[in-house]
C-alpha positions in Angstrom: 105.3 104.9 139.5 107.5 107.2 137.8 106.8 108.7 134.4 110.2 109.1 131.9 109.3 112.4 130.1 112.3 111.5 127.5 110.3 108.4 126.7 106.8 109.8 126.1 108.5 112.6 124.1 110.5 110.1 122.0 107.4 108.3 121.1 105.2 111.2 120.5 107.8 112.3 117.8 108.2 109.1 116.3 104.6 108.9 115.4 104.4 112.0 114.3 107.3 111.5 112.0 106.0 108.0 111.1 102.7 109.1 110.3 103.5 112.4 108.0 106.0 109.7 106.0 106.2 107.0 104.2 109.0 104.1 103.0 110.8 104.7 99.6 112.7 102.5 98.1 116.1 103.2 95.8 115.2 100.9 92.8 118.8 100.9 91.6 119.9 99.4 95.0 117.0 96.9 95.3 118.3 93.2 94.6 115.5 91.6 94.8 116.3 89.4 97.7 112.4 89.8 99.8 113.4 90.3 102.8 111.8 93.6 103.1 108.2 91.6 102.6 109.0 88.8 104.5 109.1 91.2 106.9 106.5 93.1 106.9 104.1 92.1 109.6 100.6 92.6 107.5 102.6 90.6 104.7 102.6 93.8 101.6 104.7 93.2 98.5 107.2 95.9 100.0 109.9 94.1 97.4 107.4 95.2 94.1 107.5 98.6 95.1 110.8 98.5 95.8 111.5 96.7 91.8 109.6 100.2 90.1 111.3 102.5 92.6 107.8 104.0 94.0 106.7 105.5 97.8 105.1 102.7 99.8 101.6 104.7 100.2 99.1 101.7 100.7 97.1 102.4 103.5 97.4 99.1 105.3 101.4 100.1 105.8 101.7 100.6 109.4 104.9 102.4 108.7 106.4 100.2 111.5 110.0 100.3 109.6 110.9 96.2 109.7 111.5 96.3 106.2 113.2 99.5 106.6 115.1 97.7 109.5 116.5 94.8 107.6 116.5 95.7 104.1 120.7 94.3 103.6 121.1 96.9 100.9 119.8 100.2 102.6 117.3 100.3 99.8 114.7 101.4 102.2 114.2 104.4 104.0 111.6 106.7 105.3 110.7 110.2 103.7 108.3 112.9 104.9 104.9 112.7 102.7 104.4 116.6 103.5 106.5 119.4 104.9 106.5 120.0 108.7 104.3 122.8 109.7 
């Protein structure tokens, strides 16, 4: 069995990115259309944080980046919570 070092180091990074960050929304390009939270696979209200513009810091967000992924608007995106050490 052979081991793909690119692989391992693409996920390591990805979780460490996804876990010092978090999903902000862009209010003024939100249109209120839900996707984002029918989405989301543990079923948050990513659209009402999306409506007052504020960083998606609930702990239950798995930062798995569906919403992110089919927001139609690009309203989503994530941002690092702290600076990289």
């Amino acid at each position: 069995m052979s081991i793909d070092r690119r692989s391992i180091f693409f996920d390591l990074t990805r979780a460490e990115v996804l876990a010092r960050g978090c999903v902000q929304p862009d209010a003024g390009r939100c249109v209120q259309c839900g996707i984002c939270s029918h989405n989301c696979p543990l079923g948050l209200d990513v659209r009402a944080y999306a409506w007052r513009g504020i960083p998606i810091t609930d702990s239950q967000c798995l930062t798995c980046g569906q919403c992110v992924a089919r927001c139609p608007r690009g309203a989503l995106e994530f941002v690092p919570l702290r600076p990289e050490t």
